[in-house]
N, C-alpha and C positions, 0 to 999 in steps of 0.2 A: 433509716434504710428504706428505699425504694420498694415497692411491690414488683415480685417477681412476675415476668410477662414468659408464660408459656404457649409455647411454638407448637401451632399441630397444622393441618394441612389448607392449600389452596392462599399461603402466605396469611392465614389470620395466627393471630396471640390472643391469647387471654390471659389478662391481670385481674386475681383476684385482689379486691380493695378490704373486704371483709369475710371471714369464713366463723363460721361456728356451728355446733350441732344445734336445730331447730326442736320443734315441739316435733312433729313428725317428719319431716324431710330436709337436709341441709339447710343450714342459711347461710347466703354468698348476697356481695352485692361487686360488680366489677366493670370493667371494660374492654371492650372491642377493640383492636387495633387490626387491619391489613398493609402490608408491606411498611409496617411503620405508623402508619396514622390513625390515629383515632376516630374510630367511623359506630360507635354504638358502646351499648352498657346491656347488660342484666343484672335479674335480682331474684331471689327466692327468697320470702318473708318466713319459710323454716315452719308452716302451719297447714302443711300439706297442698297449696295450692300449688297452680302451675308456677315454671319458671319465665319470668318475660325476659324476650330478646327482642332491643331493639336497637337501628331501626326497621321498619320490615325485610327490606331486601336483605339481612345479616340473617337474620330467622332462617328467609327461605333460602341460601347460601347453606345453612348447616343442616338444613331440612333436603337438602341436595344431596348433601356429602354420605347424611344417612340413607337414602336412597339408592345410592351410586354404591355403596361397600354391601349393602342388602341383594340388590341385585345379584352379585356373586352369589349370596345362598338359593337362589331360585322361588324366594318368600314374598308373597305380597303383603305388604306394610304398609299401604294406604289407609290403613284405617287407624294404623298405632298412631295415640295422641304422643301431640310432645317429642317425638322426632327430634326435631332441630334442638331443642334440648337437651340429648342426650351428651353430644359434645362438652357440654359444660361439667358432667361427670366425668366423662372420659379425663377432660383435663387437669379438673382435679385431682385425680388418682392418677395420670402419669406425671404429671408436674409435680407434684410433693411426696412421689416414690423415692423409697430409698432403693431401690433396685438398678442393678447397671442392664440396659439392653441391650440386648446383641440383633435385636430388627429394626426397623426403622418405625417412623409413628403412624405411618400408613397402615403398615403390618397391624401393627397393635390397635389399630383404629377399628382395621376388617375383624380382627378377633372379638373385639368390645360390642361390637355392632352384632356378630354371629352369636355371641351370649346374651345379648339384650331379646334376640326375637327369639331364643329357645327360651327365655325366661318368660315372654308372654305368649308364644304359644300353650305355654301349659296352663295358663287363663283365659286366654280370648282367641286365637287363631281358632 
């Protein structure tokens, strides 16, 4: 059976190729698709380091999108690491929800992103 490719905004997907719990933080290893095509991978070796996405222009595409739904809260987020990142969570937790939505993934994107900065304001802001 095929790896399932999850749909989130600006026509990218993400196919996870491998998922398991890490020593400290997920481990995934996947791929990048826009409108279709294969344009990048990530990975998270699951040992607390960061997540890489590449190739850089996909980074800074998701480091955009985190930007762009931030904005709406009136937070500056220049400084939160790992931004572009955070989508990779996002999709995994809407992509392998058992839940039915009644908003679309934009909605739920703004929401993900509004809990991500009240989670680290309450350490770094």
């Amino acid at each position: 059976m095929a790896a399932k490719r999850i749909k989130i905004m600006g026509g990218y997907e993400i196919q996870f190729d491998q998922r398991a719990r890490g020593q400290e933080t997920p481990y995934y290893v996947g791929r990048i698709f826009k409108n279709g095509k294969h344009v990048g991978g990530f990975e998270n070796g699951g040992t607390g380091g960061p997540t890489l996405i590449h190739p850089p222009f996909v980074s800074k595409d998701f480091e955009k999108m985190f930007d762009d739904a931030a904005k709406k809260t009136g937070t500056d987020v220049s400084k939160m690491f790992e931004r572009e990142a955070e989508i990779i969570g996002f999709a995994e937790s809407y992509g392998y929800s058992k839940a039915k939505f009644s908003v679309t993934v934009e909605e739920l994107w703004e929401d993900w992103v509004k809990q991500t900065i009240e989670e680290y304001k309450k350490y770094s802001l």
